[in-house]
C-alpha positions in Angstrom: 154.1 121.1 102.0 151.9 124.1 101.4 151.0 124.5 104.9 153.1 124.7 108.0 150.3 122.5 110.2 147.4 121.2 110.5 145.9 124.3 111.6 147.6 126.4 109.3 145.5 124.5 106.9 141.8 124.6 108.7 142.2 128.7 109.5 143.7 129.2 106.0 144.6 133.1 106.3 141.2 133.9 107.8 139.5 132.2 104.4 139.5 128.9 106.2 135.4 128.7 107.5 134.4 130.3 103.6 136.8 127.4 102.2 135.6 125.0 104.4 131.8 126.0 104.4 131.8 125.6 100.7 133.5 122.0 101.1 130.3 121.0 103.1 127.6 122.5 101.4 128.9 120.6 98.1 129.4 117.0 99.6 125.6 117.5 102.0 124.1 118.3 98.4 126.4 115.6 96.4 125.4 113.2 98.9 121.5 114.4 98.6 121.4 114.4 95.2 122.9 110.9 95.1 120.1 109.7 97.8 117.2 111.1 95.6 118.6 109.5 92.1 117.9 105.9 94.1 115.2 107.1 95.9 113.3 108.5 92.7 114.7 105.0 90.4 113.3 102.7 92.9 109.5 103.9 92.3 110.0 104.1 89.0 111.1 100.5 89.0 108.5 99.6 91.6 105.7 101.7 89.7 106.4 99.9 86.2 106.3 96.4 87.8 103.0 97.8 89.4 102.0 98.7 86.5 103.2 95.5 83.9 101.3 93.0 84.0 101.7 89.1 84.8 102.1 87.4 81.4 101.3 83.6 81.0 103.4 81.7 79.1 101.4 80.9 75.9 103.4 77.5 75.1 101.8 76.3 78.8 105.3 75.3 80.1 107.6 78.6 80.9 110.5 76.3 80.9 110.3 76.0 76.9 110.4 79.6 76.7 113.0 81.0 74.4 114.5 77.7 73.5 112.8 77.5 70.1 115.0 80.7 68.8 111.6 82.7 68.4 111.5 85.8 69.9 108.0 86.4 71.4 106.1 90.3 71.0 102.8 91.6 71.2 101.3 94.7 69.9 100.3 97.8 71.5 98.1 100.8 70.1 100.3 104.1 70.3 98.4 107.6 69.7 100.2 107.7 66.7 99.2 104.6 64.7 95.7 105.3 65.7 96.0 108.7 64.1 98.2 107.5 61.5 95.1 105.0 60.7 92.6 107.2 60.1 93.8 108.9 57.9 
């Protein structure tokens, strides 16, 4: 064992509250960084469903949908086809 006890291994030659300051200041910001990455992903899920809208089934019945093989797509306008357009 590298240490003789428990304490031996807390007190660490006098280097023990550096050691052990370090230790904590990584996991509080591991741990923080790990709360914001949900944090921040849940309202960028919740702004894009804000944001998409509701789309209708165009066949009337949503239960049909995707059965016919046909994958279903609509068109946006980007910047560049616009500019791509004009010219």
């Amino acid at each position: 064992m590298a240490f003789e006890s428990f304490s031996a291994l807390v007190y660490m030659e006098g280097h023990g509250p550096y050691v052990w300051t370090c230790y904590g200041a990584f996991f509080l910001l591991l741990g923080l960084l790990a709360w914001y990455s949900v944090f921040e992903r849940r309202q960028v899920v919740r702004a894009q469903r804000d944001q998409q809208p509701l789309q209708t089934s165009r066949q009337g019945d949503s239960s049909d949908w995707g059965r016919s093989g046909e994958a279903s797509f609509q068109r946006i306008q980007s910047s560049h086809s616009e500019t791509a357009s004009k010219s």
